[in-house]
C-alpha positions as CSV (number, residue, x, y, z in Angstrom):
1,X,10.6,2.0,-17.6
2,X,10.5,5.2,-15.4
3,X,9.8,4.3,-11.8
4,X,7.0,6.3,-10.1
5,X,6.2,6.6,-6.7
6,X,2.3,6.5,-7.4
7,X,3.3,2.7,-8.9
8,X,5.2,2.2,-5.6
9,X,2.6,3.1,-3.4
10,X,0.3,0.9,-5.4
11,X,2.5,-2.2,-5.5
12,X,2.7,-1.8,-2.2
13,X,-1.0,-1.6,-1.4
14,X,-1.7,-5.2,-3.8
15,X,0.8,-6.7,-1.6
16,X,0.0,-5.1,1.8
17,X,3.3,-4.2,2.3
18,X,4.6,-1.7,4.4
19,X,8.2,0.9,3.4
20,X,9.6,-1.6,6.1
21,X,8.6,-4.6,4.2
22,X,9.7,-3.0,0.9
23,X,12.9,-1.8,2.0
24,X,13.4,-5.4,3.7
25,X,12.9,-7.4,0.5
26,X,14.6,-4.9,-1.8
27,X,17.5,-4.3,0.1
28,X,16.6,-0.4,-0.3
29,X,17.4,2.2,3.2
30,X,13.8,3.4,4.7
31,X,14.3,6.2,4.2
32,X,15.9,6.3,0.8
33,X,12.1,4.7,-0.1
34,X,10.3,7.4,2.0
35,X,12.2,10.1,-0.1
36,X,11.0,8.2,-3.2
37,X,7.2,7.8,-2.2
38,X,7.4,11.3,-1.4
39,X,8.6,13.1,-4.5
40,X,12.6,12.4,-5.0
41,X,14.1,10.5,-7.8
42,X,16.2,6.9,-7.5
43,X,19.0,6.5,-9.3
44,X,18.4,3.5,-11.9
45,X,20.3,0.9,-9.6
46,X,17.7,1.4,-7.0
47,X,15.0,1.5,-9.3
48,X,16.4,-1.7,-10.5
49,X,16.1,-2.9,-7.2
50,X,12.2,-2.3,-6.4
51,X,11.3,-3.4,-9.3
52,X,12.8,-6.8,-8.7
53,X,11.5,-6.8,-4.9
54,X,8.1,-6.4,-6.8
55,X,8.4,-8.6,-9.9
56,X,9.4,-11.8,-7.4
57,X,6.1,-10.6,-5.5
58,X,4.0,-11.2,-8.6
59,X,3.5,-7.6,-9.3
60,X,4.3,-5.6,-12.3
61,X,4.6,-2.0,-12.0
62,X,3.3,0.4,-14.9
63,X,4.4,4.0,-15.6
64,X,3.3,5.3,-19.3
65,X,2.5,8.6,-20.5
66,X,-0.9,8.8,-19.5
67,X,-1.3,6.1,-16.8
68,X,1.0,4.7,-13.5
69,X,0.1,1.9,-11.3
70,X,0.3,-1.9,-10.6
71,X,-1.0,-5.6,-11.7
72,X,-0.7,-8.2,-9.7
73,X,0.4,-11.4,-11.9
74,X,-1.6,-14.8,-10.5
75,X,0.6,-16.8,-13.1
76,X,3.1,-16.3,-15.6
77,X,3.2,-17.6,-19.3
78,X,5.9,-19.9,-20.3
79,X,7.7,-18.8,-23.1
């Protein structure tokens, strides 16, 4: 999946959290995340790395052709 900063953004707004709170939980510089949210690519390690911070949140991020956001997951099927 291609990371977007509009599924960022919105991940960020189900969870209420701030760049400081995502960078915390990811492990990601501010202002590495401010670059991102702002226009400039990740490399995939870092993309890797937000979309773990979000995934243990309860949040799965979307970016598809025609569409970009976030669901927040109440519960998880087991397989």
């Amino acid at each position: 999946m291609q990371l977007t900063a509009e599924a960022s953004r919105a991940g960020r707004a189900l969870l209420g959290w701030t760049l400081h709170d995502l960078a915390g939980r990811s492990g990601i510089a501010f202002g590495t995340l401010s670059a991102f949210e702002n226009g400039r690519a990740v490399r995939r390690a870092t993309a890797i790395k937000l979309l773990a911070a979000f995934e243990a949140a309860g949040v799965d991020l979307v970016a598809e052709n025609d569409r970009t956001g976030a669901m927040l997951i109440y519960a998880r099927r087991k397989g």
